[in-house]
C-alpha positions in Angstrom: 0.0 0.0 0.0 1.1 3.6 -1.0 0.0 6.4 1.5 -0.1 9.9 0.0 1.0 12.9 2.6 0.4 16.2 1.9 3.4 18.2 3.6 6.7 17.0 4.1 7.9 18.2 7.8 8.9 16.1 10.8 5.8 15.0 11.4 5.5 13.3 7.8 9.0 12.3 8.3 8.2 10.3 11.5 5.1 8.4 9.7 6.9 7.1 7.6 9.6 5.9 9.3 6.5 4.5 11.6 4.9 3.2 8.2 8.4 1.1 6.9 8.2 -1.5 9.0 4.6 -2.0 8.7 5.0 -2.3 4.6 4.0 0.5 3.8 5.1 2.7 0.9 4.8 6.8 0.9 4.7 9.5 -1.8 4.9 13.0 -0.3 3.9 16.4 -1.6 5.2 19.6 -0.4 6.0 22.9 -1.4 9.8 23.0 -0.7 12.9 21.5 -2.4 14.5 21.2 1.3 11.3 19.3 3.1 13.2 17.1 5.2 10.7 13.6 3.7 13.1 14.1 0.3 15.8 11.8 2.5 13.6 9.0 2.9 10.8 9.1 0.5 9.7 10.3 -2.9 8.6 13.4 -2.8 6.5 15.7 -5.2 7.7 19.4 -5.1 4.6 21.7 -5.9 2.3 23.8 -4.4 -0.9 22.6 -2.5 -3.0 24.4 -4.8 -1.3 22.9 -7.9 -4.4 20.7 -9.5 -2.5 19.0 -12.2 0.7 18.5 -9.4 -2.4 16.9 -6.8 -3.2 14.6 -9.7 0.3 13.4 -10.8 0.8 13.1 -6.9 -2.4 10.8 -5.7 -1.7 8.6 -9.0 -1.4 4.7 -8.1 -1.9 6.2 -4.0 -4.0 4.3 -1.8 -5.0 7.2 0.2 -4.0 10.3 1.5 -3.4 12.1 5.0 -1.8 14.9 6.0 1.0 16.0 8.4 0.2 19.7 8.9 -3.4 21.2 10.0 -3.0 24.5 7.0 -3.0 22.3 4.0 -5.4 24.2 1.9 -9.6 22.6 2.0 -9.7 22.7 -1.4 -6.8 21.1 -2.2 -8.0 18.2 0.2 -11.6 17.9 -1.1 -9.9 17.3 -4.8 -8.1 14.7 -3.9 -11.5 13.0 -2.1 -12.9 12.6 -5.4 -10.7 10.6 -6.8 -9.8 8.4 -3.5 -10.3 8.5 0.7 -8.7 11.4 2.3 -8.3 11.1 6.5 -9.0 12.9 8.2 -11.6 14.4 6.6 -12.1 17.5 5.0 -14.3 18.9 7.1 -12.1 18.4 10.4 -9.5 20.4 8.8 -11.7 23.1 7.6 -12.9 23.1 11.4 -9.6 23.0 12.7 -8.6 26.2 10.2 -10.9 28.2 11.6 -11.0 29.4 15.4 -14.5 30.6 15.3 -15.3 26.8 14.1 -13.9 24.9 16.5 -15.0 26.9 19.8 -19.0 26.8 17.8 -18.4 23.4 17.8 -17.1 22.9 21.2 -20.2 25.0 22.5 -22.4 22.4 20.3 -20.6 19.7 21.9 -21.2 20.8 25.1 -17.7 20.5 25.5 -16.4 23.8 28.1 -14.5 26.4 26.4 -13.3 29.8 27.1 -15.7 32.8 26.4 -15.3 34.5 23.3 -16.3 36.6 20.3 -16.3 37.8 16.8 -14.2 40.3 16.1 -13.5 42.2 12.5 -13.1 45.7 13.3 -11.6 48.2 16.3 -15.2 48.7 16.8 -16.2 45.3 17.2 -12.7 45.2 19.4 -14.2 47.4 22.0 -17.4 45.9 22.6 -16.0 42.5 22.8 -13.8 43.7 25.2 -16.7 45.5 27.1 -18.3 41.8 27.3 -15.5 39.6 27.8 -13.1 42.0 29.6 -9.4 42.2 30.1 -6.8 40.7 30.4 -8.2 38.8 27.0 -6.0 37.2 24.1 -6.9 38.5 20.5 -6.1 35.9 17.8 -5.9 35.7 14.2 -9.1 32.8 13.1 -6.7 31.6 10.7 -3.2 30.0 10.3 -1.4 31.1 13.8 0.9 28.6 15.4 3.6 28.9 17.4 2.7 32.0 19.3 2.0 33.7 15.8 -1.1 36.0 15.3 -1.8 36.3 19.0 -1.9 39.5 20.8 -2.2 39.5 24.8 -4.2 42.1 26.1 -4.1 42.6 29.5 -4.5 47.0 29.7 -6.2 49.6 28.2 -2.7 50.5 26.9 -2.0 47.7 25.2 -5.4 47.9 23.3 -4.9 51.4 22.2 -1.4 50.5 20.6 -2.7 47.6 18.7 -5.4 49.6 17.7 -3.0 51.8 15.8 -1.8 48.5 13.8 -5.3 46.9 14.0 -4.4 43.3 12.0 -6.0 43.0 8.4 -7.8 39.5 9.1 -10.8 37.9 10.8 -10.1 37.8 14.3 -11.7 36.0 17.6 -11.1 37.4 21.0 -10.7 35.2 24.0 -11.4 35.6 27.4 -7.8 35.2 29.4 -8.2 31.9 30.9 -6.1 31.4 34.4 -5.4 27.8 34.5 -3.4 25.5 36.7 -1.7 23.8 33.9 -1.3 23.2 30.3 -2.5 19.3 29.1 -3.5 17.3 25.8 -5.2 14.5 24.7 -4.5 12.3 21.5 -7.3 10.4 20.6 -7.7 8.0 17.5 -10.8 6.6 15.6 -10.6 3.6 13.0 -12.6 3.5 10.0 -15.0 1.4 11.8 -15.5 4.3 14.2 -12.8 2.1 17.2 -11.4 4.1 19.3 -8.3 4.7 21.6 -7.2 7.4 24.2 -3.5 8.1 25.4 -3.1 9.4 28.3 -3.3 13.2 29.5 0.4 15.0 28.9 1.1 17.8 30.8 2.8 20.4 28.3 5.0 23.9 29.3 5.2 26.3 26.5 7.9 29.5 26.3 7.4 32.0 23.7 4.8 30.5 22.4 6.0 27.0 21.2 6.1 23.8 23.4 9.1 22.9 25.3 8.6 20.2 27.6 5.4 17.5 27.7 5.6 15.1 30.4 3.6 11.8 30.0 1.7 10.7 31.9 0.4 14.2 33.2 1.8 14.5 36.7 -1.4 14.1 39.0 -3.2 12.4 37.0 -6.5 11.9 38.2 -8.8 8.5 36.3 -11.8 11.4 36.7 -9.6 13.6 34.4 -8.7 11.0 32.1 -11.7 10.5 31.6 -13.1 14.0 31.3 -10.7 14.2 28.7 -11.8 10.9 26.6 -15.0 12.5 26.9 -14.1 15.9 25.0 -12.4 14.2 22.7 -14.9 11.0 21.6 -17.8 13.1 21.4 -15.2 15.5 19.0 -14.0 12.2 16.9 -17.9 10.9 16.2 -19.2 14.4 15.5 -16.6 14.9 13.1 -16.8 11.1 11.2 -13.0 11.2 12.3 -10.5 8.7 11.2 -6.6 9.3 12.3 -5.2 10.6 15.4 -6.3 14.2 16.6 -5.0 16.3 19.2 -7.1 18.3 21.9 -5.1 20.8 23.6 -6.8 21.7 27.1 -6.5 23.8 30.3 -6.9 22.4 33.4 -8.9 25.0 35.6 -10.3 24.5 39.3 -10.1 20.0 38.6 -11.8 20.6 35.1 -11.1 21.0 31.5 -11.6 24.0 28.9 -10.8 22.9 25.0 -8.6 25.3 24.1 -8.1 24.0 19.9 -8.2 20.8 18.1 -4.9 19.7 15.7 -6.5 17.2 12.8 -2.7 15.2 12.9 -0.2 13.7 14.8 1.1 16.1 17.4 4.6 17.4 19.0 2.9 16.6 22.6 2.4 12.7 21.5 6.5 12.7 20.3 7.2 10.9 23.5 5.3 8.1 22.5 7.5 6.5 19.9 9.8 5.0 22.7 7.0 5.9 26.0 4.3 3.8 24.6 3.3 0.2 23.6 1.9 1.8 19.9 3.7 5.3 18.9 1.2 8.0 17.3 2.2 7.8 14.0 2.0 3.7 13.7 -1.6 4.1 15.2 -2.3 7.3 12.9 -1.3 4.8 9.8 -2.9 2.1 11.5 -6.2 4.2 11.5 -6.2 5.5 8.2 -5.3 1.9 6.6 -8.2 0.4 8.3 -5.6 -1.7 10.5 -6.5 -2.4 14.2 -5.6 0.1 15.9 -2.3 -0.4 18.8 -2.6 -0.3 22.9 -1.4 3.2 23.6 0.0 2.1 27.0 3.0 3.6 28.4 6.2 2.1 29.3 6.7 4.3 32.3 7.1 7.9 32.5 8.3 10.1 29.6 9.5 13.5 28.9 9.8 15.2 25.1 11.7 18.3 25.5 11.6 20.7 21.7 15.2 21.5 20.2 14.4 24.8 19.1 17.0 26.0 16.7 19.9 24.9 17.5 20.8 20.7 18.6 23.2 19.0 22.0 25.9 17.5 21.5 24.8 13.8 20.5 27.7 11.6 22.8 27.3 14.0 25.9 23.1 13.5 25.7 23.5 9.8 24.7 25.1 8.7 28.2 22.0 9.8 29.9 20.1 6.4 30.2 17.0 6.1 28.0 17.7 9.6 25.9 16.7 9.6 22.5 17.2 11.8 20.1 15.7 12.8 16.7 17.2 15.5 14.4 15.0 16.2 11.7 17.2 17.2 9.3 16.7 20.9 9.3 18.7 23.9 8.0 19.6 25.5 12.0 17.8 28.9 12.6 16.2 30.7 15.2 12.8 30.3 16.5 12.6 26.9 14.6 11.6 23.1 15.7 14.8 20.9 14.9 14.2 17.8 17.0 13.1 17.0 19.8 14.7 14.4 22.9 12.4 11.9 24.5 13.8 10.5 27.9 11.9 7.7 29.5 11.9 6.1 33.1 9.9 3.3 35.0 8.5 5.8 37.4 8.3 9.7 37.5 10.7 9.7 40.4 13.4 8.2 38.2 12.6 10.6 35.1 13.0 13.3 37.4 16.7 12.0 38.3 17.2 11.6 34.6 16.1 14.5 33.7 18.9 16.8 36.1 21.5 14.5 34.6 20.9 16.2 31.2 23.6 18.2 29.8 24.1 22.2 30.6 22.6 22.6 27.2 19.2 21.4 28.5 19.5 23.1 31.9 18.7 27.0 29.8 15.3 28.4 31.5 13.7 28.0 27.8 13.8 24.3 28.8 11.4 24.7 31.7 12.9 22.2 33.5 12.0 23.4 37.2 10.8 21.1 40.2 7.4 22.0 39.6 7.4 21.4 36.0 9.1 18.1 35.9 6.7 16.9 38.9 10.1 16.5 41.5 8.6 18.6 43.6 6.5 17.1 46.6 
């Protein structure tokens, strides 16, 4: 079988090197000469919106997924005509769109922060009159990372984006004060099967994810299964098939949905050595129409983001149980370049493990304080 992906990052890298051993074959499609897939796979160098390139591309394919949540709709819905794309159109047109995946939260009855429409300084102010401050404005569209947010916590800080008000739809958010930072990946068959890892507990800097620990540190089965909850009624709404990511606050011993990623995610990482199935075997298992793999862990696990710049591979390597994975990127700032998974048989000894690392890992961006590593008592 030949699987189609549609972008050619990291994440596409690690399917397929998920997919060999399962004998599978992949084509890739992506926009740049340099997508790291070109080392591994063959790879189709056009643009998403390229109809004759899509066609070339999904010839002799068995089906097609995707590895990044901005792939254009239309480019997805023309491949469906011709053969089965998963997930399915319609969970990344939701996922696109901010506005449509907290409407579909609230039709869920799934908890999600207060928010609103918001398209001019006008509509700024009295969205800000309802919600109040502090309040995060975002971009409906295509932020990640950090990008097309804009925190709002004073009068001041609305008056000077209102001088550079941003030319796109916008949502506004109420600010949500939350104990921590978790997600969920969930994954539906074709047959509508399902499977549940469990909560991570994830610290961001800047904007972009540094450090998930797996399980979440005080994990709670009530919370689990809050979670599973969320995320089922999310999967069946959405005639899902793949793994999806829920990113979620914990506030007060309950869960707000923050945003939905239609993919395999950098929070689930850990799971190619911390669990029985990796995300990206059960993501290909899914979308194959396979049975889908126990997502058990093997102990505790912590994924910590190289951003820009990678250790020294012998000094991380005599850490027990570090892994690394470079993805083969050109080194710049402000970019994810791999990532290092350590694993333990108990959070106590991940902890340990994880103040052996190397002065490189031991920079504040790493978050690795007591509190976030769950040392602390």
């Amino acid at each position: 079988m030949t699987i189609g992906i549609l972008g050619g990052g990291q994440l596409g890298y690690m399917l397929a090197l998920a997919g060999y051993p399962l004998d599978f074959h992949f084509r890739f499609l992506d926009p740049s000469p340099q997508a790291p897939v070109g080392r591994i796979a063959p790879r189709v160098t056009a643009e998403y919106t390229d109809l004759e390139a899509l066609d070339k591309f999904a010839h002799g394919l068995a089906l097609v997924t995707y590895e990044f949540e901005n792939v254009p709709v239309e480019a997805a819905l023309h491949l469906a005509k011709r053969l089965p794309v998963y997930p399915p159109p319609q969970a990344l047109a939701t996922a696109q769109d901010r506005l449509s995946e907290k409407t579909l939260f609230q039709k869920l009855g799934i908890a999600t922060t207060e928010f609103a429409v918001v398209n001019s300084v006008a509509e700024l102010q009295e969205a800000i009159r309802k919600l109040g401050l502090p309040a995060v404005l975002k971009t409906r569209r295509l932020g990640y990372d950090g990008k097309g947010q804009w925190m709002l916590r004073t009068r001041e800080d609305v008056e000077r984006l209102e001088q550079e008000f941003p030319a796109a739809p916008l949502i506004l958010e109420k600010f949500v004060r939350f104990t921590r930072e978790l997600s969920i990946l969930a994954v539906r068959g074709r047959a509508g099967e399902t499977a549940f890892y469990p909560l991570v507990e994830n610290h961001h800097r800047g904007g972009i994810l540094r450090l998930s620990l797996a399980p979440a540190p005080r994990l709670t089965p009530s919370l689990q299964q809050e979670a599973e909850d969320a995320a089922r009624r999310l999967l069946q709404a959405l005639e899902y098939v793949g793994v999806l990511a829920v990113e979620l606050f914990e506030c007060d011993g309950h869960l707000l949905a923050n945003e939905i990623a239609p993919r395999v995610h950098n929070s689930g990482h850990w799971s190619i050595e911390g669990a029985v199935t990796s995300q990206f075997e059960n993501h290909l298992r899914a979308v194959a129409g396979l049975p889908l793999g126990e997502t058990r862990t093997l102990g505790n696990s912590a994924m910590l983001n190289l951003i820009g710049e990678l250790p020294e591979t012998g000094e991380l390597l005599t850490v027990p149980d570090a892994h690394l994975h470079a993805y083969g990127k050109a080194l710049r700032p402000g970019r994810k370049v791999g990532h290092v998974t350590l694993r333990a048989d108990s959070a106590e000894q991940l902890a340990e493990r994880l103040r052996r690392l190397p002065k490189f890992f031991q920079r504040e961006e790493f978050c690795l304080s007591p509190h976030a590593t769950g040392a602390a008592k």
